[in-house]
N, C-alpha and C positions, 0 to 999 in steps of 0.2 A: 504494500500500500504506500503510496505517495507521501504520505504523514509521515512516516519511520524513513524516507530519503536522508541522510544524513545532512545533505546542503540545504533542505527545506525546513528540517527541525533546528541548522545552525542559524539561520535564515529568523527563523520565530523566535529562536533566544537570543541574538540581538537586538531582536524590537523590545519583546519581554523584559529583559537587564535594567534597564535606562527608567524601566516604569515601576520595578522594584522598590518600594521606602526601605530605607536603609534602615534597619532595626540598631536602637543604642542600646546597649548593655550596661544595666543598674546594679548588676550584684554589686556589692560591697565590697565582698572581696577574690570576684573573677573566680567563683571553687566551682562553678556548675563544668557541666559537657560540652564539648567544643560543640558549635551551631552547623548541623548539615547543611551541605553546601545549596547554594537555590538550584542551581542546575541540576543534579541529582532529583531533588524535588520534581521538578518541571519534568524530565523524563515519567517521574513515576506515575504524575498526572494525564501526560501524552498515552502512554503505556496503557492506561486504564481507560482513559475517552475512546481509543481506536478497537478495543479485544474488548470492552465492557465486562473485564475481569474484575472483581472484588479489590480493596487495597490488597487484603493480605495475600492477594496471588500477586499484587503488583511489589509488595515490599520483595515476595521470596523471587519475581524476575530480576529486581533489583538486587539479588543474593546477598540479601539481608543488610544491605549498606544501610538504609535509613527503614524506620519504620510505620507501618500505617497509622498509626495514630498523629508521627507527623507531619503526613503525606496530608490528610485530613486538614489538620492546623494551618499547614501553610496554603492550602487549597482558599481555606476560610480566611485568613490573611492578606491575599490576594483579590478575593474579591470584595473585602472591606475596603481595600485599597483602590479600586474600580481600577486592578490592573489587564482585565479581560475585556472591561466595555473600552478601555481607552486604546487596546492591542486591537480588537476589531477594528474600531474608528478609524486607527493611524491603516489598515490593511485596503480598506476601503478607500482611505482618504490616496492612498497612494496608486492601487490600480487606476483610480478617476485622472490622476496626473500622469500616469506613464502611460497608458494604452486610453483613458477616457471611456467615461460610464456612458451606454445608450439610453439613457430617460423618456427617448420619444417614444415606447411603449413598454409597460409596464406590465408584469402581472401578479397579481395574489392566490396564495389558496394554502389549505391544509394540509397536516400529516396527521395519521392515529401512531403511535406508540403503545406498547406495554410498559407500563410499570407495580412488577410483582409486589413490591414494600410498600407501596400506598404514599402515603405521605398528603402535603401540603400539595394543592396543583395538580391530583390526579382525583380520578373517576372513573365510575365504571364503564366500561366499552361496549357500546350495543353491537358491534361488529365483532366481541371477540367473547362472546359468552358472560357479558357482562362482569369479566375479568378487570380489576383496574387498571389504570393507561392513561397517559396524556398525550396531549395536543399540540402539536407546533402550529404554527400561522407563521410564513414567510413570505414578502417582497420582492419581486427579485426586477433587475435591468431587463431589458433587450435578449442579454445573453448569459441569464443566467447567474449574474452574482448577484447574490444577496445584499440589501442596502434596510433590511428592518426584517425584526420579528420579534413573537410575541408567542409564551406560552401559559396553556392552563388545562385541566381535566379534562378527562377526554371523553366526561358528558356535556361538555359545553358547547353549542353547535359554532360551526364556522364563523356565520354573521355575527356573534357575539365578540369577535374577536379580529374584527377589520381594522374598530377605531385605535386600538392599541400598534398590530403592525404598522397601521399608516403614523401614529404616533412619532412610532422610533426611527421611521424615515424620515420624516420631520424634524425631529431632532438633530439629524447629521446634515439638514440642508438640502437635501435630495428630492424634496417634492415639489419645487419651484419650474422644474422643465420638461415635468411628466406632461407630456401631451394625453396619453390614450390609457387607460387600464384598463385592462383582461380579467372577468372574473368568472366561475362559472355559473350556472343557474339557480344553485340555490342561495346564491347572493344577491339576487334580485328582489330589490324591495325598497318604496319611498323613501324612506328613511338612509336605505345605504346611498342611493343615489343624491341626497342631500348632502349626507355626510362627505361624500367624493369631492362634492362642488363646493363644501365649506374649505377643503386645503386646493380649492384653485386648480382640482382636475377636473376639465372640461367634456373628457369625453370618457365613457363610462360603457365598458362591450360586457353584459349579464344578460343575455336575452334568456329567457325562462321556458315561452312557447317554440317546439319543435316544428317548420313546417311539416305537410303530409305530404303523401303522394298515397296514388292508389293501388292498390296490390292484386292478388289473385284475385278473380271472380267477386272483383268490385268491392273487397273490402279497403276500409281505408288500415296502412300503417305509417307509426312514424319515422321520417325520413333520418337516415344516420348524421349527425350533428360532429363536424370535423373538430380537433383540439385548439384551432387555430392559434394565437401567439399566444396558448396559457402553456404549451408544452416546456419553456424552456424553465419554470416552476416547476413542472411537474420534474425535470430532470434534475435539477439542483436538490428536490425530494429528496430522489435517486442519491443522489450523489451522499446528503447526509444520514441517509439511512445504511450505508456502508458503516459508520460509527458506531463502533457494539455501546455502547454506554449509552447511545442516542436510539437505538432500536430498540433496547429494553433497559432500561433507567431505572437505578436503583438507590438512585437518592433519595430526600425526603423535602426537600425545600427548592421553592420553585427558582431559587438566588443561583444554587447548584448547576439546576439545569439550561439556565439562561448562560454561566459561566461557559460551559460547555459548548455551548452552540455556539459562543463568541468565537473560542479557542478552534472549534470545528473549519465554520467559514475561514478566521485568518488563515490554518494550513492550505481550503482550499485555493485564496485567492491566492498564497504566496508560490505554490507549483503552479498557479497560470501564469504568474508573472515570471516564471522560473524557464517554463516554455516560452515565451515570449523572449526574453533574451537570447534563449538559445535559439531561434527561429531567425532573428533578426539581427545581432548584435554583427557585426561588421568583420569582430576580431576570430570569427569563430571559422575554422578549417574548412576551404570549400575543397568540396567531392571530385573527386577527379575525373568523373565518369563525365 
């Protein structure tokens, strides 16, 4: 997997470093345990987002160097420190400057999840035997990066969960150039279409009714409805449902799994920009063929 790339994980722990608070050291008189190192940490967390293994299968990958409980702490540490939403932000903020974000069509929509330990931000799944599970809601450009989202139980329907994505797009500046958003049918409703035009998107594709055509011996059926520009959503899905930690979540606090989703996108966007150099970069060996 693309995540455990060595240049793409050194890649994210350069961004990561700089955002680190420097922790000061109070004892009195310096007798505690030396402070594992962050980078070690930061693996053990990468380690755990991608295989959705338990700390303590992540502590014994890490062959016992640090251990879960402070794998834990520093996870919590880090996101006290909003070092995750500010990693996504700066991931975001930089593919829009090296390669430039598409905003002139947009699209929204959901993911189901399991999550077996329940917690804060899950609910029962009507699609999974009413097994607990939550919900992503993601944003995404033209092509597929993500610029917002938003999660919560995964009995809470889609529409309940537009104003928040469009929120966190907002947030980063990103909903100023949106011409067009993509949403599917059951997001069609007054309300969402107000809500659209309250942050200044003009144009709004939710059509609800299927045309018909006529079928055998004059019955009528409904006509096949193409995915049109919601697919490249629908693939970025794809792409974050490769994350074992993001496909069955076993957190308990909804802070957790937003953390995750941050650290997710930054590895995606930074192996596109990773391709992107190597596709383009001037210094790189042409083919002799």
């Amino acid at each position: 997997m693309r995540a455990f790339d060595p240049e793409v994980v050194d890649a994210v722990w350069s961004a990561i470093e700089p955002l680190i608070p420097v922790r000061v050291d109070d004892h009195p008189k310096g007798g505690h345990r030396p402070r594992i190192s962050d980078r070690v940490c930061f693996r053990g967390i990468l380690i755990r987002l991608v295989t959705g293994c338990s700390w303590v299968d992540a502590e014994a990958l890490l062959e016992r160097t640090v251990s879960d409980t402070t794998l834990r702490n520093r996870r919590d540490e880090w996101i006290t420190a909003g070092v995750f939403d500010s990693l996504a932000s700066e991931a975001i903020a930089a593919y829009d400057r090296i390669i430039s974000l598409d905003l002139s069509e947009v699209a929204l929509d959901g993911s189901q999840h399991k999550a077996p330990c329940g917690g804060a931000g899950t609910g029962p799944n009507h699609t999974d035997r009413g097994k607990q599970g939550w919900k992503l809601s993601i944003i995404t450009e033209h092509n597929g990066i993500p610029i917002g989202w938003a999660a919560a139980g995964a009995n809470r329907h889609d529409i309940a969960l537009v104003e928040p994505t469009l929120e966190s797009a907002a947030c980063l500046g990103l909903l100023d150039e949106v011409e067009t958003l993509h949403l599917d049918r059951g997001y069609d409703a007054a309300w969402v279409r107000d809500l659209v035009a309250d942050y200044g998107i003009g144009d709004l594709v939710a059509d609800r009714k299927r045309p018909r055509r006529a079928g055998i011996k004059g019955r009528v059926k409904p006509k096949k409805v193409s995915l049109g520009q919601r697919w490249p959503v629908e693939r970025t899905n794809s792409w974050l449902t490769n994350y074992g930690q993001l496909r069955r979540n076993t957190d308990r606090h909804i802070s957790h799994r937003l953390a995750q989703i941050a650290l997710a996108v930054t590895l995606l966007i930074t192996a596109k920009l990773i391709d992107w150099r190597n596709r383009w970069s001037p210094n790189q060996p042409i083919n002799p063929r």
